[in-house]
KEKE-3310 file (N, C-alpha, C; in steps of 0.2 Angstrom, whole numbers, plus 5000, padded with zeros to 4 digits):
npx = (5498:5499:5488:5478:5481:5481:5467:5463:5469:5463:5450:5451:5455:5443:5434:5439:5437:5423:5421:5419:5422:5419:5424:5437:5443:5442:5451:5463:5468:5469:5477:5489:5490:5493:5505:5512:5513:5517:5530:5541:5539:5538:5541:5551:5552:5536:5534:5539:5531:5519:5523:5523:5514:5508:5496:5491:5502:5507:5496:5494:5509:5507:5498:5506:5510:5520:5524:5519:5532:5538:5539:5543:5553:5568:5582:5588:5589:5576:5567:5563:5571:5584:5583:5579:5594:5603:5599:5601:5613:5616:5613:5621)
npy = (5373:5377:5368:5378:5389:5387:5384:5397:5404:5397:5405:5418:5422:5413:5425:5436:5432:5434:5445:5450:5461:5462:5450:5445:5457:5451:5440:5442:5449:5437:5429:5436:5439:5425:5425:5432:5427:5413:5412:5409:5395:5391:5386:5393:5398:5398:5407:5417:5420:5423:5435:5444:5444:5435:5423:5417:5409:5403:5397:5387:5381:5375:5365:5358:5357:5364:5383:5393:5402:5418:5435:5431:5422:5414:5423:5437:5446:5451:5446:5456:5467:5464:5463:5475:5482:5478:5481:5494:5496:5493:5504:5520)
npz = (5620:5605:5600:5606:5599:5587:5583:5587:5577:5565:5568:5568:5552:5548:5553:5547:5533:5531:5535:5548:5561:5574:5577:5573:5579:5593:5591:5587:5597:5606:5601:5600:5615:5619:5613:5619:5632:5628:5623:5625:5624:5610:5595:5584:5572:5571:5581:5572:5564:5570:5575:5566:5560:5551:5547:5541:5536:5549:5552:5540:5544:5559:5552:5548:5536:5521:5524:5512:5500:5504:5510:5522:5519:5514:5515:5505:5488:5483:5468:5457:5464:5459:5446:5445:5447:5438:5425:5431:5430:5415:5411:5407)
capx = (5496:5500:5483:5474:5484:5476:5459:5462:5470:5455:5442:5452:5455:5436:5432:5441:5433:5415:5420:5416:5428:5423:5429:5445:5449:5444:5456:5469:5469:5470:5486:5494:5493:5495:5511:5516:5513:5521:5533:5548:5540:5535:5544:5555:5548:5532:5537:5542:5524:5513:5526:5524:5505:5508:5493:5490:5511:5507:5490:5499:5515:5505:5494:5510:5511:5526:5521:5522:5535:5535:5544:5549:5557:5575:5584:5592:5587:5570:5571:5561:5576:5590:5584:5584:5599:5604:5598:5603:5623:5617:5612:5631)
capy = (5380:5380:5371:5383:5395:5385:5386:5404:5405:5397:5409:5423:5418:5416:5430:5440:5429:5436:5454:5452:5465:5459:5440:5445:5459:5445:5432:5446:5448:5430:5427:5441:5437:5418:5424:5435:5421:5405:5415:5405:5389:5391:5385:5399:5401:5399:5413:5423:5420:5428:5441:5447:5444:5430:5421:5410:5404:5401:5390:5381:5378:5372:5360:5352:5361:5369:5388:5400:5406:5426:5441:5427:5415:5416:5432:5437:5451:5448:5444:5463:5472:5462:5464:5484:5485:5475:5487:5503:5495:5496:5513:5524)
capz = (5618:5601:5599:5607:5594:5579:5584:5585:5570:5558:5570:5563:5546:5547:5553:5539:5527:5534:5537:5556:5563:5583:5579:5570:5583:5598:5589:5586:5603:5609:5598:5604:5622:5618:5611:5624:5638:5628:5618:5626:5622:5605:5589:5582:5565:5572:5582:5571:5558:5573:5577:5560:5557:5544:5553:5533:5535:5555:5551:5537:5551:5563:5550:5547:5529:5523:5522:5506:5501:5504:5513:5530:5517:5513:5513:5499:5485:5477:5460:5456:5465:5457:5439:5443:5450:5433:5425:5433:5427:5409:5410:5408)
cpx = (5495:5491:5477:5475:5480:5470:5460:5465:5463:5449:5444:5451:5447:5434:5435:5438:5427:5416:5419:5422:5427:5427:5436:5448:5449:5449:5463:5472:5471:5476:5492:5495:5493:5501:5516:5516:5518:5526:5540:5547:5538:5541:5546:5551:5540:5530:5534:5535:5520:5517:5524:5517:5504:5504:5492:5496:5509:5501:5494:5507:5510:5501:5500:5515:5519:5524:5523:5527:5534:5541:5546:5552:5563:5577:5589:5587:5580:5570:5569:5568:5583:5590:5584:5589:5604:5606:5598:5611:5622:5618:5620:5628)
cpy = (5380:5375:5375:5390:5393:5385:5393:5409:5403:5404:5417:5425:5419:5421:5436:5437:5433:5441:5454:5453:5464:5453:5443:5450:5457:5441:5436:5445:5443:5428:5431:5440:5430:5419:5427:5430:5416:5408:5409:5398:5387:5389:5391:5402:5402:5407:5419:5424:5423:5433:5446:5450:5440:5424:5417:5406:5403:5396:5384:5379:5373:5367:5355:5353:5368:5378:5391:5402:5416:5431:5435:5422:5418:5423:5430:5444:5448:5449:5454:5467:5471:5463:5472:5486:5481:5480:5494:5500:5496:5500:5517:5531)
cpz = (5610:5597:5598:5598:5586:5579:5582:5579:5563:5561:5567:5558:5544:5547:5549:5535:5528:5536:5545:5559:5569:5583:5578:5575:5590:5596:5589:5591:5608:5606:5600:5611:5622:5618:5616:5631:5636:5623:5618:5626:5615:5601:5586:5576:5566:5578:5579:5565:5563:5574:5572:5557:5551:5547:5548:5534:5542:5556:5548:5541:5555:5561:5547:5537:5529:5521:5516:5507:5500:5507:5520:5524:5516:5512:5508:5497:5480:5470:5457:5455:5461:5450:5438:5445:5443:5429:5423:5430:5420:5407:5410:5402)
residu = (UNK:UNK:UNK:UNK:UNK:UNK:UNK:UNK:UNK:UNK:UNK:UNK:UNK:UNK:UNK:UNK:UNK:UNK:UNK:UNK:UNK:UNK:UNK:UNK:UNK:UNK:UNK:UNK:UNK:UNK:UNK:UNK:UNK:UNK:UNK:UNK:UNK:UNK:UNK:UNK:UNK:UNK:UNK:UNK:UNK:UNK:UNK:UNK:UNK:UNK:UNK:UNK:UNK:UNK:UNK:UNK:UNK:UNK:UNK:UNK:UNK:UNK:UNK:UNK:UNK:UNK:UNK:UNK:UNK:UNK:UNK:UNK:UNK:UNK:UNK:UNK:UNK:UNK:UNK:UNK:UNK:UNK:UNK:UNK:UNK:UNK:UNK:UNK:UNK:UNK:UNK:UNK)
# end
């Protein structure tokens, strides 16, 4: 399956690149019940890149590449919110 998922990942991808709103809301579709059929055999993180709609970190997973990092990478405080909560202690 998760080739299947790759294919339908770049014809996405494509189809965003080239504005063609039936490919991309056909491929939408095809991930979505890809995921809802092989959910329980799928790789966790990969998973968790199509539940989310992070179909650029689920290409790059499945090509073997380690994904960007971004909102699914490590939790913690992003540096933005930590430098205003910095900040907000100066302020008295």
């Amino acid at each position: 399956m998760q080739t299947q998922i790759k294919e339908s990942l770049i014809l996405l991808l494509d189809g965003i690149k080239r504005s063609d709103g039936p490919a991309v809301e056909r491929e939408m579709t095809r991930l979505e019940d890809m995921l809802e059929r092989g959910r329980a055999g799928l790789p966790a993180q990969l998973e968790h890149f199509l539940e989310r709609r992070s179909y650029a970190k689920a290409l790059a997973y499945l090509g073997g590449e380690a994904p960007a990092a971004g909102a699914c990478g490590p939790r913690g405080k992003a540096p933005l919110a930590a430098k205003h909560e910095q900040g907000s202690q100066d302020i008295r």
